[in-house]
N, C-alpha and C positions, 0 to 999 in steps of 0.2 A: 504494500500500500504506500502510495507516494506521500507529499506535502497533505497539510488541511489543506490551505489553498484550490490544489490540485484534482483532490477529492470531489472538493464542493463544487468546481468549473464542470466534472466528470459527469455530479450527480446533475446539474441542470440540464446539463446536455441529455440526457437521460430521457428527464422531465420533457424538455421540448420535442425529442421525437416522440413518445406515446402520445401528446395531444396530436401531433403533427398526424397519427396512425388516428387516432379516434375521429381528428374532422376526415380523413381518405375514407374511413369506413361508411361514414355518415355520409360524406359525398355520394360514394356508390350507391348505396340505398334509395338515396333521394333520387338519383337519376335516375336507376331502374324503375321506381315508383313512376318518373314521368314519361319514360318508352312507355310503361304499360298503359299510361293514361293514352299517348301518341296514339296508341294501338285500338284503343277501345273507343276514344272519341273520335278517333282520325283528325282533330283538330293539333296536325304537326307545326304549323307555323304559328300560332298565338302560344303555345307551350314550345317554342327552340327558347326564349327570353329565357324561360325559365330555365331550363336546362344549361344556358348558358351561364346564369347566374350560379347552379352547383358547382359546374365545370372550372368559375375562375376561383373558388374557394378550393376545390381538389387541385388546380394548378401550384396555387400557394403557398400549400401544404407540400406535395411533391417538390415544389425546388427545394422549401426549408429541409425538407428531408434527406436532397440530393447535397445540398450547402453546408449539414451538420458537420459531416466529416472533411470539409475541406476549407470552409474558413470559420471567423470569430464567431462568436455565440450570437452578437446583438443583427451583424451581417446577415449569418442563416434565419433568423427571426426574421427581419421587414417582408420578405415575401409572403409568408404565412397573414404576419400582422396587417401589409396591407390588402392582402383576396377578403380576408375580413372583415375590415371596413367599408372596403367598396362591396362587399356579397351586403351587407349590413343595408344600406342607405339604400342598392335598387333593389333588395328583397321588399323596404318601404314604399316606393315607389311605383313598385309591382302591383304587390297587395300592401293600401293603407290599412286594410282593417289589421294588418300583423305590426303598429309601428310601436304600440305597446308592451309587444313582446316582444318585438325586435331592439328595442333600447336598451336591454338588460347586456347584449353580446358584446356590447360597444366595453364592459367593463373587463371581459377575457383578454382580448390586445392591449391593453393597457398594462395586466399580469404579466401576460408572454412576456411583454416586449421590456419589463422592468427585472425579467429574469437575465438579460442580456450586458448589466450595470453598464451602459451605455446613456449617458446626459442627455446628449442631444437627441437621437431616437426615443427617450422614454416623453422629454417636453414633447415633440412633435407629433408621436401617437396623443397624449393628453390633449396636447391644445385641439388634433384636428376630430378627436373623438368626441370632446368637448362640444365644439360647435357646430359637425356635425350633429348630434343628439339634440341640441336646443332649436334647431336649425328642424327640424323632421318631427320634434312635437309642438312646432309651431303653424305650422304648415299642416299637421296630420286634420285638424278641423275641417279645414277646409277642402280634402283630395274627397272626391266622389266617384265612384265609380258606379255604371250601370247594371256589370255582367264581373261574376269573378270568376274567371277562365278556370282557373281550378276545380272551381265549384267544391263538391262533396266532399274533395280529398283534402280542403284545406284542410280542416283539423287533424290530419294525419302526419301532413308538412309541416305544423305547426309544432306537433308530438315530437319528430325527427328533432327540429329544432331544440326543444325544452330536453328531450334527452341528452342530445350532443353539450349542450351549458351544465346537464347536473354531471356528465359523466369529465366534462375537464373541470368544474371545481371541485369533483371529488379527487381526481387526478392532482391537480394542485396541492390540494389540503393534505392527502394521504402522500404523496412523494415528500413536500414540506416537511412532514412530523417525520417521514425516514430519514430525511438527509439528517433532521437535528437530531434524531436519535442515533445516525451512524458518527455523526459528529463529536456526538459526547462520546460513543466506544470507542471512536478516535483518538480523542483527548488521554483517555482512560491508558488505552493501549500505549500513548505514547509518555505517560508519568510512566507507568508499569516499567517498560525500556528504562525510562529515566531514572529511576530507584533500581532496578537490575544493575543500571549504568553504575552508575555509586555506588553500590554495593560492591561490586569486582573493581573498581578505582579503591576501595576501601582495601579488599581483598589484599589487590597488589600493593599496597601500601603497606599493608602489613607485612606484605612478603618481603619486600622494600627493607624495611626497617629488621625484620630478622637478617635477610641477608648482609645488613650492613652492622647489623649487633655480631654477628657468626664474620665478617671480614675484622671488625675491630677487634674481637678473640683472636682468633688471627695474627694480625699486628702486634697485637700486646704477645701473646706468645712466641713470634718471629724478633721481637724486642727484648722479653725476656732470654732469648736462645742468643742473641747478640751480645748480648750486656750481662749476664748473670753476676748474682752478687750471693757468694754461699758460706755460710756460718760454720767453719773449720775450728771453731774452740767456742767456749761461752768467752762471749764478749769479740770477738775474732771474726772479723768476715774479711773473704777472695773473692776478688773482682778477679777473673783473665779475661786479657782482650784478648782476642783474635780477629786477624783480617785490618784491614784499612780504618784507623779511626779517624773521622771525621767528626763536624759538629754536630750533626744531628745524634750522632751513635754517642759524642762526647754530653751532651745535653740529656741524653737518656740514659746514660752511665753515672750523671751526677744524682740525677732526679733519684734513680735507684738505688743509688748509696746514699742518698741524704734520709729515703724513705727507711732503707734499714738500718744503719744508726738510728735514728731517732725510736722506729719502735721497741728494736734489741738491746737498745740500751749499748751499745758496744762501742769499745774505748782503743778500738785498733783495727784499720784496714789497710787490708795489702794487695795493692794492684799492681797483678804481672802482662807484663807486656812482650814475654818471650815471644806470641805470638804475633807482634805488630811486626811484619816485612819492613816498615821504613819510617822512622824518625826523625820529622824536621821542624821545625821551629814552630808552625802552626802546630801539629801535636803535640810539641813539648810546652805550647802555651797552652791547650786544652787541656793536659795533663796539672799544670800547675793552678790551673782555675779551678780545677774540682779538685784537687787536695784542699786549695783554700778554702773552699766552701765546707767539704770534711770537716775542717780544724776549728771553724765556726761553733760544729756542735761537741766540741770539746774532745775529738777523737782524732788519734794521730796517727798518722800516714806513712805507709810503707812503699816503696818500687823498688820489683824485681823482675829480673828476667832480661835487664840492661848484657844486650851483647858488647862483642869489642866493637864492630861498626857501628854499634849503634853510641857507644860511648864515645867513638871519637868524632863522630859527628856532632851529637853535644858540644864536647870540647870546640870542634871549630866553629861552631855558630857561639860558640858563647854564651851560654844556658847552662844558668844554674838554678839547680832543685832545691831551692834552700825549702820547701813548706813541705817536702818531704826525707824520711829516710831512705838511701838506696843499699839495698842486700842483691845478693845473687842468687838464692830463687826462694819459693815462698816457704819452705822449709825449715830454711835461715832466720826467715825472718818472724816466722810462728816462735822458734826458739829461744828469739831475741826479745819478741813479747810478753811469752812465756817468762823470761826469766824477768823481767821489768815486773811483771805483777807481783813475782815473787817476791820481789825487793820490795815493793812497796807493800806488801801483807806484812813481813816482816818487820 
C-alpha cells in the first residue's frame, strides 16, 4: 500500500468510474426503453431528441471512463460533468413537466466534479449549475406543452431517472464512509510500522550498547594484558613492560599503578622494562613522570631490567632517574625491598 495521499487519489478514482458504470447502465436502459417505444409507436422522429439526449449522457460517461486511466482526476471528470448538465436542462426543455425532478441532478456534478480538488472546475460547474437551475424554475411556469411524446412511459423515464440519483448518492455516501474507514486502517497500519519501527531502532540500540559494553571489556582487558601491575609480596607490586611504550600505554601504566597503590596500600613498585626494544628520551621522560606521580602517594620506585644499550643510551642523552631506584632485574630489587622493610620493622 502506497502514501495516504496516494491511497485516497486511488480511492476517488474508484469512486468516479462506478458512477461513471451506473449512468452507462442507466443510459442503456433508457435507450432500449425508447427503441421499444420507436417500435410500438412508430413515432421514430419526435423520440431520436430523446434518444439523443441519453446518448450524450452515455457519451460522457464513456470518455470519463476512457480519460480515468490516462489523465488527472478533475480532466477525466468534465466530460461526464458536462453530458450532465447539458442531459439536465434539454431533459427540461423536452419535458417541462420533469423540471422539478430534474433540478435535484444538477447537485451530483457538482459532487463529481468536487471529487476532482480542482478550483477552477468545481467554481464553474457551481456557478453554471447554479444559474442554470434558477434559470429552468423560472421559466418552468411558463413552458406549455400540448402533447407529451412520451406519453404513458413518462413515469417510467422518470423512475430510470430517481433511481440512477439514489443509486450515485448511495454510491457516494457508501465509497465516502470506505475510503474514511480505509483511511483510518491506514493511519492505524502505519503507527503499527511506526512503533514496530522503534521498537527494532530500540532493539538495535540495545544491541548497540552491549556490543560497545563487550568492545570496552575488551579494551580494558587488551589494557590490562599491556600494562599489568601484579602484587609479588604484600605491599610489592611489578609493572613489566613489554613492546613499545608510548603515551597512551604510558598514561594507562600510570593510571594503573596509581589505582593499585592507593587501594593495596603498597609502599614499593618495580617497573621492569627488560622488555622495552628501545629507550629514548621521550620514554625515559614517561618513565620519570609516573615514578613521580608513584612517589606522590608515598611509595617508592624501583627500575629494572636496564640493559647495557639501553644504559648507555641514557648516559648519552643525558637522563637521569633520580625519582627512581635502578636494580638489574626484579628479583634484586624484591630483595632490596624486602630487606628495607626489615630494617625498618626492626
Amino acid at each position: 500500500m502506497g502514501t495516504g495521499l496516494e491511497f485516497v487519489a486511488n480511492a476517488r478514482r474508484q469512486l468516479i468510474r462506478l458512477i461513471a458504470l451506473t449512468i452507462v447502465v442507466s443510459s442503456c436502459a433508457a435507450l432500449m426503453l425508447i427503441a421499444i417505444l420507436m417500435v410500438i409507436t412508430g413515432n421514430v422522429v419526435s423520440l431520436v431528441s430523446y434518444a439523443g439526449l441519453v446518448a450524450l449522457g452515455l457519451a460522457g460517461s464513456l470518455i470519463t471512463l476512457a480519460l480515468l486511466s490516462r489523465r488527472i482526476l478533475w480532466q477525466a471528470i468534465l466530460p461526464m460533468v458536462t453530458g450532465m448538465i447539458v442531459g439536465i436542462i434539454m431533459s427540461v426543455l423536452l419535458v417541462p413537466e420533469q423540471t422539478f425532478v430534474a433540478l435535484p441532478f444538477f447537485s451530483v456534478p457538482i459532487v463529481l466534479v468536487t471529487l476532482g480538488r480542482h478550483r477552477l472546475s468545481i467554481l464553474l460547474t457551481l456557478v453554471s449549475s447554479i444559474i442554470a437551475g434558477a434559470g429552468l424554475t423560472w421559466f418552468a411556469p411558463s413552458f406549455r406543452v400540448e402533447q407529451v411524446i412520451i406519453g404513458d412511459a413518462l413515469p417510467l423515464f422518470s423512475s430510470i431517472g430517481f433511481v440512477t440519483l439514489l443509486v450515485i448518492i448511495w454510491l457516494l455516501s457508501d465509497r465516502l464512509l470506505a475510503i474514511s474507514d480505509a483511511a483510518v486502517t491506514l493511519a492505524d497500519n502505519r503507527a503499527e510500522e511506526a512503533e514496530k519501527a522503534r521498537q527494532r531502532a530500540e532493539d538495535a540500540q540495545s544491541t548497540i550498547a552491549q556490543q560497545y559494553a563487550e568492545q570496552q571489556r575488551l579494551l580494558d582487558l587488551v589494557s590490562a594484558l599491556e600494562t599489568p601491575v601484579i602484587a609479588i609480596a604484600e605491599g610489592v607490586l611489578l609493572a613489566p613492560i613489554v613492546g613499545h611504550l608510548d603515551s597512551r600505554r604510558a598514561g594507562q601504566l600510570t593510571q594503573r599503578l596509581l589505582d593499585a597503590v592507593y587501594t593495596q596500600r603498597a609502599h614499593a613498585v618495580i617497573i621492569d622494562i627488560a622488555g622495552v626494544p628501545l629507550v629514548d628520551t621521550q620514554v625515559a621522560q614517561l618513565l620519570v613522570r609516573t615514578a613521580q606521580s608513584i612517589r606522590l602517594l608515598g611509595s617508592r620506585v624501583a627500575l629494572t631490567g636496564i640493559s647495557s644499550e639501553t644504559a648507555m643510551t641514557l648516559s648519552n642523552l643525558g637522563m637521569r632517574l633520580e625519582e627512581m631506584q635502578t636494580m638489574r632485574n626484579p628479583q634484586e630489587a624484591l630483595r632490596v625491598v624486602a630487606a628495607r622493610a626489615f630494617d625498618h620493622s626492626g
